[in-house]
N, C-alpha and C positions, 0 to 999 in steps of 0.2 A: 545595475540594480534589477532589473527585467528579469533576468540569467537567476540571481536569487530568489525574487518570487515566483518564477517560473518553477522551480526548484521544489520551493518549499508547499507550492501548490499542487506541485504533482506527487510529493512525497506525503502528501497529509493525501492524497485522493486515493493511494498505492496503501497505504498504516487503516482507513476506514473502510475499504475494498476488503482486506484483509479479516477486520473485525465481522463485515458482514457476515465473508465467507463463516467463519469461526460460531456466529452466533445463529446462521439458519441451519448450519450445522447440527446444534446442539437441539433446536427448536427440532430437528427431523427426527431426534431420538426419544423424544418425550412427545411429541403428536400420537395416538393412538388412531386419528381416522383416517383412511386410504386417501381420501382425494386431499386433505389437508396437507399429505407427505408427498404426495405429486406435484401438488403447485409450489412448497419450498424445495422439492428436489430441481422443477425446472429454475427457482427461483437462484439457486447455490451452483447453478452449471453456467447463468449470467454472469454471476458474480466470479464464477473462473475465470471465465475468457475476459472477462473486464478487467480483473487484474495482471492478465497474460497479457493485455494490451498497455495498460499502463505502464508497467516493468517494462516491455521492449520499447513503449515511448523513451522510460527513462536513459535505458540502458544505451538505445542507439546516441541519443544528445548527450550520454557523458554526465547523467547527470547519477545515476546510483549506478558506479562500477563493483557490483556486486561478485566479480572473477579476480578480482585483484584485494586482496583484503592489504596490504600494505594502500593503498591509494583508498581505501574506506576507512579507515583508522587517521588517516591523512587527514579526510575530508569532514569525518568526524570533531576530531580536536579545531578544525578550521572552523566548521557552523556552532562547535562548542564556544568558542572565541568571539564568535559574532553576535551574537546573543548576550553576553555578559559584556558587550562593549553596547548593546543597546541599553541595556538594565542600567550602565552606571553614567 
């Protein structure tokens, strides 16, 4: 059970990384003030490498094989099963 909260902890830290990036993103195109676009530009080059670290957390343990799409379609319909064996 570790192996799946491990999983599912670092796959939700890896999907809200990703939102960050996405939303200071969007916050950098609609700021008009210079130093306002500075501190979210350093703020979205954290949230790079934070995701760049996550991902190879994952990727080295095997746990989002993101190069092999037959073994993530696998793993898919697998965490899709596990979830609807909790639900019922």
């Amino acid at each position: 059970m570790p192996d799946v909260v491990n999983k599912f902890a670092a796959g939700s830290l890896l999907g809200t990384t990703k939102n960050a990036i996405r939303n200071t993103s969007i916050a950098i195109t609609e700021t008009s003030t210079p130093y306002v676009r500075e501190v979210l530009t350093k703020q979205l080059n954290q949230d790079i490498k934070a995701h760049a670290r996550i991902f190879n957390y994952m990727l080295s343990k095997g746990l989002y094989p993101s190069y092999n799409i037959d073994k993530v379609i696998q793993n898919d319909i697998k965490n899709a099963n596990q979830v609807l064996k909790m639900k019922g």
